[in-house]
N, C-alpha and C positions, 0 to 999 in steps of 0.2 A: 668271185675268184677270177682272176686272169687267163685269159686264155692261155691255152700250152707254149706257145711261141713266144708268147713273155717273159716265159723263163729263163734264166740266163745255165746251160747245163756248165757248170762250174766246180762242181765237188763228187772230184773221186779222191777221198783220204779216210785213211785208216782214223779208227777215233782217239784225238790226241795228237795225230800226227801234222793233219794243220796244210798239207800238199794239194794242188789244186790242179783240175786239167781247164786250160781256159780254151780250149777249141773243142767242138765234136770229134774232129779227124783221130787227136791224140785218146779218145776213148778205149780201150779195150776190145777187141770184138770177139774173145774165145776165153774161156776159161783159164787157161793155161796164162795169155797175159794181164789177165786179172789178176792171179797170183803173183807176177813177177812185179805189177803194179806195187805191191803193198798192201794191196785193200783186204780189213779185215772186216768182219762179221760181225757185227756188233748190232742190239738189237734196239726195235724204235722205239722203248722208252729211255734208252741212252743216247739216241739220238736227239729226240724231241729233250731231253736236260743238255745237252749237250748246245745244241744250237739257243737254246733259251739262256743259259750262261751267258752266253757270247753275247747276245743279243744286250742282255744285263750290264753284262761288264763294257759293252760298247756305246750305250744309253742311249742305245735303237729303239726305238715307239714300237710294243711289241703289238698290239690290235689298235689297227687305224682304222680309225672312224666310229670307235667305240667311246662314245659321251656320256659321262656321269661315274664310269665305274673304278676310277683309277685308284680309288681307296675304300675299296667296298668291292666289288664281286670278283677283278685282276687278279689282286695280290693272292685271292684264294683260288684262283686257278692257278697261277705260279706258286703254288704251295703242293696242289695239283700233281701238277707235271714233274716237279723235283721230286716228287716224293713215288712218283710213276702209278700211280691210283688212275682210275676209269673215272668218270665225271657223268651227273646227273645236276642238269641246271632246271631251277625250281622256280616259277615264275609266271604270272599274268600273260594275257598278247600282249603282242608288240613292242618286249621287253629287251629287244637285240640276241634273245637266246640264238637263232640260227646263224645270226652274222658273228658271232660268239664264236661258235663252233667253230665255223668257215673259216675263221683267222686262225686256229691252231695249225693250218697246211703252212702256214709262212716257219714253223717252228721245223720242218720237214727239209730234210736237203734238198737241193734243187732236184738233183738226180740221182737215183740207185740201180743196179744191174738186176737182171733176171734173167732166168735161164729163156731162150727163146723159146716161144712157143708153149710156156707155162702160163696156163688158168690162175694157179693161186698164187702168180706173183714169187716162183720159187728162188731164194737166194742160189748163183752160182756156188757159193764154197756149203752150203747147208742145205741143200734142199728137200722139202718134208711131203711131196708126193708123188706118186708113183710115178707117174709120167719124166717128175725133174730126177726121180733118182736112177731112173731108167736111162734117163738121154748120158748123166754124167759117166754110170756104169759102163755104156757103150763107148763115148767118145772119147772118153776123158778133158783132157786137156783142150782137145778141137770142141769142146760143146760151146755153142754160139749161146751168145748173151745178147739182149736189146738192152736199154735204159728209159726207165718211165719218169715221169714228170711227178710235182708233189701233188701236182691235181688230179694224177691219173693214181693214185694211193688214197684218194679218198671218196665215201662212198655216203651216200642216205637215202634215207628210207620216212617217208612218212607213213607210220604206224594205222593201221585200218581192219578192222573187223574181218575182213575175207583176208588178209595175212596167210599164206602157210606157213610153215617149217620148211618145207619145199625152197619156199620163195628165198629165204634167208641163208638154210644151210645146203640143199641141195636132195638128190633126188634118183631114178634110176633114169637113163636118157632111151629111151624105147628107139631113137632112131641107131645109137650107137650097137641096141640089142641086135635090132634088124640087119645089122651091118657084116654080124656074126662072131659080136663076143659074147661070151659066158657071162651068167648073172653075178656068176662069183669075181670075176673081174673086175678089180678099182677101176680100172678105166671105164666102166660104163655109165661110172657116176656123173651126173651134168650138176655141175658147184655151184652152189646160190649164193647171193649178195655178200654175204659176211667172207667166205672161203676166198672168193675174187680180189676182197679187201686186203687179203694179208699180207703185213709189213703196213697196214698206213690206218687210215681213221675211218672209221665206224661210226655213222650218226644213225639214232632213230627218235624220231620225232615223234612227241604227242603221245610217250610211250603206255602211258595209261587204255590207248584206244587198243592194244595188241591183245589180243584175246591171253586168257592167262594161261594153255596150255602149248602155245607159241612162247609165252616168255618163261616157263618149266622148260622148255626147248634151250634156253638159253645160258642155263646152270653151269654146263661143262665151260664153256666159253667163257664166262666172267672168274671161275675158280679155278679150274683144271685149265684152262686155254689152250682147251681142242676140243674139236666137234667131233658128234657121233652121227653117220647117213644111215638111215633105215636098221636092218641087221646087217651091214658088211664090218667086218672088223676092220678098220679105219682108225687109224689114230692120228689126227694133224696137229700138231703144235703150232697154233697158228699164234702170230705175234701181231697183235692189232690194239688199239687204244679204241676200247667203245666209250662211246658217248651218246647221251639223251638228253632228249628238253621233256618236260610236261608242265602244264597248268595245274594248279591246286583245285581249282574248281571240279575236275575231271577225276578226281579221288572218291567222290561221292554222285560226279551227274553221269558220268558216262563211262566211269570204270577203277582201273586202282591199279597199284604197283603192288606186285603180291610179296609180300614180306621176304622171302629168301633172296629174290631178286634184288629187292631195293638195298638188302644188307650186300649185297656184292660191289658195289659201288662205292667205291672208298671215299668217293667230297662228293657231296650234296650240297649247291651252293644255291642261293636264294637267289634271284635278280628282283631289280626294284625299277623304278618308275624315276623319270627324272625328279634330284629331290629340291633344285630351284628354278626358277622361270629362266634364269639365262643359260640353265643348260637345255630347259626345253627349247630356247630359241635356237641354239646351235644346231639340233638335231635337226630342225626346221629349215635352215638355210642349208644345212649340208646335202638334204636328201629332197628337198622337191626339183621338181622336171624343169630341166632348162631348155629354154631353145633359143640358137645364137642370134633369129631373126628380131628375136623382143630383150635381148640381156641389158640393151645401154635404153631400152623405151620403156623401163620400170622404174619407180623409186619408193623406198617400203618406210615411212616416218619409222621409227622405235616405240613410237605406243604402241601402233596399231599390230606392230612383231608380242607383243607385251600382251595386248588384247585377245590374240589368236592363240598366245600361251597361257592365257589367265584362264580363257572358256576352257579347255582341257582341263587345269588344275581343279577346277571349281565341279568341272564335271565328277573328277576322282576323288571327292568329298561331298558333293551330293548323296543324300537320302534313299532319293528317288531313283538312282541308278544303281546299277547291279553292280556292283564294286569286288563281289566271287570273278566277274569274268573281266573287270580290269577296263580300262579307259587307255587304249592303246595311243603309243605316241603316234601312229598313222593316222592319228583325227587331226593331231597338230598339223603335220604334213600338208593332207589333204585339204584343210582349211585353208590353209597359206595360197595354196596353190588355188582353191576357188576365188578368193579375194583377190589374188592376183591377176585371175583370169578378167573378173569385173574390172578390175580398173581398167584393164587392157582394153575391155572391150567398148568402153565408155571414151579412151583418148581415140582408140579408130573412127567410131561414130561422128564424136565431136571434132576431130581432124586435130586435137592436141597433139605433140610432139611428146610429152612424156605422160605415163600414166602413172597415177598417187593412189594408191587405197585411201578411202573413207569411211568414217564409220555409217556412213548409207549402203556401204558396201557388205559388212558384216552379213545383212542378214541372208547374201546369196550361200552361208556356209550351211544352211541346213541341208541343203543336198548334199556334200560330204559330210554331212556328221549323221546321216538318218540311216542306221542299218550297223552305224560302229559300235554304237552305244546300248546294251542292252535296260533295259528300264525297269523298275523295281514296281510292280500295284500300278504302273498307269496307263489307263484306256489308252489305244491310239489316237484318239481324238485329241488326247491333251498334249499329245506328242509336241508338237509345235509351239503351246504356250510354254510346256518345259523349256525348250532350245529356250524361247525369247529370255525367261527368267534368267536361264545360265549364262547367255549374252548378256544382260542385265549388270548381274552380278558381274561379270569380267570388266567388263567398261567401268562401273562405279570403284571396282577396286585399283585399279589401274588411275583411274582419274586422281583416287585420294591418294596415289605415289606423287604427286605430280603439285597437287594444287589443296587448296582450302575455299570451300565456296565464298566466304567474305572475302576473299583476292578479288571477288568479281562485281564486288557492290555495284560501282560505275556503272559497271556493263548492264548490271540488273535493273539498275533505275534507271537506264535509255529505255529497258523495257517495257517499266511498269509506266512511263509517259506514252503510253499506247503504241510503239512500232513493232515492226512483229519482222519478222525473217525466214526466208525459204530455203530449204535444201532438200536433195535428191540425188540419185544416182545420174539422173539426166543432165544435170546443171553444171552449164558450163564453169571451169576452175578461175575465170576472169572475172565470171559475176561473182564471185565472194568476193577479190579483192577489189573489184569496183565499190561494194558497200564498206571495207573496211574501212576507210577513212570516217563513215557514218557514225560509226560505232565506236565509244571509247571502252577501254580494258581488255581489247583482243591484246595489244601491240605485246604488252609485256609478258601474257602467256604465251603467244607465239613464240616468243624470244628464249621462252624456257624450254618449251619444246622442240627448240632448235630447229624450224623445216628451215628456214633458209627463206627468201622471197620469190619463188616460181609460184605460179597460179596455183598447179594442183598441191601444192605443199600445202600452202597458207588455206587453200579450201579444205585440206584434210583435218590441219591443227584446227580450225575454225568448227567445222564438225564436230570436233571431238570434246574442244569447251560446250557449245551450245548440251550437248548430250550428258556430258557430267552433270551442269548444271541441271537438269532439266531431270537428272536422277536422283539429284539433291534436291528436288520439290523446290529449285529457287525458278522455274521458267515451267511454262505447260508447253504440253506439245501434239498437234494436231496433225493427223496422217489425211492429205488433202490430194485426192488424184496422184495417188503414186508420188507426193512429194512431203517433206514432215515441215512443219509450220511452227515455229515457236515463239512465243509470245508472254505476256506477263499474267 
């Protein structure tokens, strides 16, 4: 989310009425001119449809930076929200549920009033506790108002076994006791998480992990929509949009949504996994770590972007990995970003001006991939020959988008008259094209994989033929002091 200061404070208008205050100054600052304002009362699921029309009818990009979902998990959150239902998104790691969430604040006005000095966010013309009903009885007209921001209206919580009720709804505040009020006094209640939320959004994450007499706590608030604290008779009509993530895995490993709960949530939406390699790539280029010192001293062929998304894919149809707990698009990411590292750190060494991933590079990804992936039956020991398999498998799939090994006859039969060829992470990208004249049938795969003619390009593409081939049993290949040897 954006920091506060990003926001542009722009809408004090009654709903429907479309009026805008475009400076702070012209804001409101008492009750009294909030009513001559216009502003009416209107509540945030007519808000949240409200601003989502607009947004519709204006064919504003309603969650940016959300890849893959624009005909699959969106339209049923905008089915969602029109229809003013609580949401429970269902889904594997690393499935965008939190960044999910986090974009429904864009659905939220910039800015709405509250009474000053109000805990639970109380509307100047409605307010629904003691304290906001106290200040209006006394002042009337003169009760100060502030305005909060759409990210100061929304709250989460990730869900954990030490959880109270305490934490969420609130509690008796021992120091307000000390202070010399009465037990029987609403004031002495200190408001938990949900109470502070109201008027905006309510996240809790993981919500299977919340013990289940914490989420019986929650019954009032999803049907009634008000909380009960301890025994004070307390009625808050609090007006908030909950929402939850959980895994399916966590229904049977570490806990469960208890049946009445889960029936309160009116869309239960699945999320999914990217469902083709080129939206895994996007997600990949959108979210790994940039920094402006290395931006123009990288260059990424499109295989080896293909390859970094194929090992993922291939991961999330493997056997042998645990597919209850999901093949997170953070292994994409993270791989991107080791392979990028390597090249990088191969042009500084060698004093090249740009640096190229190669497929000698690939195998620096098992440090990002070891700890993402949980494994289905096998020893740790075998840990590492899996990775190589599922690298394996990537490259050879990605090779046969590309190429058919009889493309490479020529090239095979320079081999099989005895010369052989070196590669490594060490080797400079000059020595490939020094030997390419050597070699007939690189030129036209080259050409297809479009690197262009820079050293580390044509070193990349060059790696990546020898490696297909040599997966297609048409070239053997010898791991020689840290460098692979290939030969006939």
């Amino acid at each position: 989310m954006a920091p506060v200061s990003s926001y542009v404070f722009n809408r004090l208008a009654p709903v429907g009425v479309g009026e805008h205050m475009t400076t702070p100054k012209k804001r409101p600052a008492t009750l009294g001119e909030l009513k001559k304002s216009g502003y009416e009362n209107g509540s945030l699921r007519q808000e949240l449809r409200r601003n989502l029309v607009r947004k519709m009818e204006q064919g504003e990009e309603l969650f940016t930076g959300i890849v893959g979902y624009e005909d699959t998990v969106i339209p049923q959150v905008e089915n969602a929200i029109l229809s003013g239902q609580d949401i429970i998104l269902l889904g594997e790691r690393g499935q965008a549920k939190s960044r999910l969430i986090r974009s429904l604040t864009h659905l939220l006005d910039d800015v709405v009033p509250i009474i000053r000095g109000s805990e639970v966010n109380d509307h100047p013309l409605a307010p629904i506790s003691r304290y906001g009903k106290d200040m209006v009885e006394s002042n009337g007209d003169d009760t100060e108002i502030d305005w909060i921001t759409a990210e100061e209206r929304y709250a989460e919580k990730l869900a954990t076994p030490d959880i109270s009720i305490a934490d969420l709804v609130g509690d008796i505040d021992p120091i307000r006791v000390a202070e010399g009020r009465y037990l029987s006094d609403e004031l002495t209640i200190h408001y938990g998480l949900i109470p502070r939320t109201n008027r905006g959004i309510f996240c809790i994450n993981e919500l299977p992990d919340l013990a289940e007499r914490i989420q019986v706590g929650l019954f009032n608030l999803m049907e009634e929509r008000d909380i009960q604290i301890k025994g004070y008779l307390v009625r808050m009509p609090l007006d908030i949009l909950v929402v939850a993530s959980a895994n399916p895995e966590d229904y049977t490993n570490r806990g469960r949504i208890i049946t009445p709960l889960k029936d309160r949530y009116g869309a239960q939406i699945r999320t999914h996994y990217p469902k083709t390699l080129e939206e895994e790539i996007r997600i990949m280029e959108a979210e790994y770590k940039r920094f402006p010192d290395t931006e123009n001293r990288l260059f990424v062929p499109n295989f080896i972007k293909e390859i970094i998304a194929e090992f993922t894919t291939v991961a999330r149809k493997s056997p042998e990995v645990n597919q209850r707990s999901g093949v997170s698009v953070r292994v994409s990411i993270a791989n991107y970003e080791t392979v990028l590292a390597n090249a990088l750190r191969r042009a500084i060494r060698l004093h090249e001006q740009v640096g190229v991933p190669r497929a000698s590079d690939l195998p620096a990804m098992v440090a990002s991939t070891t700890g993402k992936i949980e494994l289905e039956g096998v020893e740790d020991t075998r840990e590492n020959r899996l990775f190589e398999d599922l690298l394996k498998r990537a490259v050879m799939n990605v090779f046969e988008r590309y190429f058919t090994p009889r493309e490479f006859e020529s090239l095979v039969a320079r081999f099989e008259e005895g010369v052989a060829m070196e590669t490594g992470v060490d080797v400079p990208g000059a020595q490939y094209v020094q030997r390419l004249s050597e070699r007939d049938g690189f030129a036209e795969g080259l050409s297809r994989l479009g690197v262009g003619e820079s050293e580390g390009a044509v070193a990349s593409g060059m790696e990546f033929i020898l490696e297909g081939l040599h997966l297609n049993r048409r070239l053997n290949r010898d791991k020689v002091e840290g460098r692979y040897r290939y030969r006939s």
